[in-house]
N, C-alpha and C positions, 0 to 999 in steps of 0.2 A: 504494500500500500504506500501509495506517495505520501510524503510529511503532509500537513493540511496546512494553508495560509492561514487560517484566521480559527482560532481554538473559541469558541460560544461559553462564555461559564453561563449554568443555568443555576440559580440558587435554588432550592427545592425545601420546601417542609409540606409534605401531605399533598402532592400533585398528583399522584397515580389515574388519576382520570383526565389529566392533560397532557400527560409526557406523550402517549402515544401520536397526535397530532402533532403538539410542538416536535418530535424527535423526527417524525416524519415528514417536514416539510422543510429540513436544511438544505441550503443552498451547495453545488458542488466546492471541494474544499474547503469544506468547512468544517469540524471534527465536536464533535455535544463534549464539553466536561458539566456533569449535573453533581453539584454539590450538596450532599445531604446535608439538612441541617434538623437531625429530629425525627425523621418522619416514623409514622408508625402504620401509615396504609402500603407499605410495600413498595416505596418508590425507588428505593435504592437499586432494591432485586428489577422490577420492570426496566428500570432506565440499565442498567446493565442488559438485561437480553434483546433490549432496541436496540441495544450498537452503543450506545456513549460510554466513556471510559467515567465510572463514579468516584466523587474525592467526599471521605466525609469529615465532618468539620462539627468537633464539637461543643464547640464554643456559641453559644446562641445568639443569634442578629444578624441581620441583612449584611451589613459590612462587614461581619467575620466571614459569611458564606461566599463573599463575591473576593475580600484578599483570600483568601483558600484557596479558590481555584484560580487566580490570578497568580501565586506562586506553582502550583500545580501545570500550570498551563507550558506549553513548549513553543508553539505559532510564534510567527513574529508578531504578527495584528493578536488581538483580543476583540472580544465584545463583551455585551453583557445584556441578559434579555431573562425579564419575569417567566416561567417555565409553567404559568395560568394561564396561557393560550388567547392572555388580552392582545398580545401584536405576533403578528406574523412573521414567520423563520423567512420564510421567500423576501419578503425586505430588507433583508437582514443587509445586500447590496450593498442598500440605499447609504447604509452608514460607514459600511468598510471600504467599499470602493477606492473613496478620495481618502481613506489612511493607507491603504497598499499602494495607492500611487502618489504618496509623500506629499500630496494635494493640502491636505489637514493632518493636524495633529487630533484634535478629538471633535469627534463628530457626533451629534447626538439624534435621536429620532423625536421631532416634533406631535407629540400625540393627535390626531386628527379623528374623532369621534366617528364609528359610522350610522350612529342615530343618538338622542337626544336623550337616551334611560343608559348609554352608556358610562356617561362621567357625569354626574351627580352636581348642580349647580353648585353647593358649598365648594365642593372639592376643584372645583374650576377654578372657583375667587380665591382659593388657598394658593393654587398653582400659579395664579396670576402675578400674586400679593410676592410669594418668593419668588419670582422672574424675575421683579421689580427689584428687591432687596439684592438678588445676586449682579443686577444693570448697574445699583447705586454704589456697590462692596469693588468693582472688577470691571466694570466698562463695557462686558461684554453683554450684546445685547442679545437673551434667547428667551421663546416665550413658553420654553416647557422643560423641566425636568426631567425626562421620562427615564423608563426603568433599560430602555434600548439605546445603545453606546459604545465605541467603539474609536480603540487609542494602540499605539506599539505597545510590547509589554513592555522592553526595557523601560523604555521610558514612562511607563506606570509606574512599575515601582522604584524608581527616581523618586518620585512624590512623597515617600515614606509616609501614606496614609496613615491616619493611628484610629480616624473613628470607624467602629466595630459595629455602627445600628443602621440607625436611617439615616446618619448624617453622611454616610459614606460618599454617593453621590454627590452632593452638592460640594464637599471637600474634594473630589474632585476636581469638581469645576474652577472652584477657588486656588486651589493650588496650581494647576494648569495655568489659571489666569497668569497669576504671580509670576509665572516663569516665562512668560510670554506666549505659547502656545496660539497656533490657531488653533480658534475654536467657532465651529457650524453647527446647523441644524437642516434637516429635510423632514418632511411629513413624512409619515408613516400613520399606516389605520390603526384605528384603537378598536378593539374587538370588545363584545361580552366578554369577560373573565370567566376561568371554571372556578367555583367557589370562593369564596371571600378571601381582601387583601389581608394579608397580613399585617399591614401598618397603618393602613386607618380605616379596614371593616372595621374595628372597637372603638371608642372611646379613650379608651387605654391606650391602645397602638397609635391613635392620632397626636395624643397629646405627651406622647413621646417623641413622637418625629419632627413635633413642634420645638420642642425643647431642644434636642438634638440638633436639629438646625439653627435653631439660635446660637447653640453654643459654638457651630461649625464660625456663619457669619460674625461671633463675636472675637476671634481668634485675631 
């Protein structure tokens, strides 16, 4: 088997009803690393006999599962994409393209609703509100977060990320910025999710990722 260009971390706690579409709709040279974090519906076992090679990570949070497999990883590109079947592997192009051809350093995917029960008015004005904070903190102007992304690895972990939850992302960005990085975005569709987000289906999960990001922007 050829090396793959671009190594996918998929964070994983309790997907087993979405790995099989997302595992199956990867772009050519592309290679699944699906990072366990927890699960107890068997995702480990399934995502290993779909093909992806499994790293598991047991240290709990979004940003422990995404540097996990980001040390794990071998590709020169990276990406990184929710393994809830809300964005599509087949786009996955859109983001890596212009980091394989030295175009961009990090590239993100613009979430793009494909109906109106999709993303949840609060959660838009959330998204909006840290756009804005991230334009006033770093210059760079993007209007989405999303969980779909795509940078070299060396030079990811350059960045010597330290947050471990939901500030990981956005620490990204900010650090990136810092170093001068280009930094883009392209649309990408935003699906129905398979079952609830991890970070702000609760109350709890929200208002942790609140926090967390403050503390990322107050650095």
């Amino acid at each position: 088997m050829p090396a793959a260009e671009v190594d996918l971390i998929l964070p994983c706690l309790n997907e087993a009803a979405a790995l099989p579409w997302v595992l199956g709709r990867l772009p050519a040279g592309v290679r699944a690393v699906v990072v366990d974090n927890g699960s107890t519906d068997g995702s480990p076992d399934l995502a290993a006999m779909l093909g992806a090679t499994v790293v598991d990570c047991d240290v709990r949070g979004y940003g422990a599962a995404c540097h996990a497999g980001l040390e794990a990883a071998t590709a020169p590109v990276v990406a990184f994409l929710d393994a809830d079947a809300s964005l599509d592997p087949q786009q996955l192009v859109r983001v890596t393209a212009p980091v394989l051809a030295k175009r961009i350093d990090l590239m993100l995917g613009r979430r793009r609703p494909v109906s109106r029960d999709v993303w949840p008015w609060h959660l838009r004005l959330a998204n909006a509100e840290l756009s804005r904070r991230i334009r006033r903190r770093t210059g760079v102007r993007l209007h989405d977060l999303g969980p779909m992304r795509a940078a070299r690895r060396e030079a990811l972990l350059g960045l010597a990320l330290v947050d471990r939850r939901s500030g990981y992302p956005l620490e990204t960005v900010v650090r990136a910025a810092d170093a001068g990085w280009r930094i883009a975005e392209v649309d990408v569709d935003y699906l129905p999710r398979s079952g609830r987000s991890k970070v702000t289906g609760t109350p709890l999960g929200a208002a942790r990722a609140v926090l967390d990001m403050t503390k990322v922007l107050g650095r």
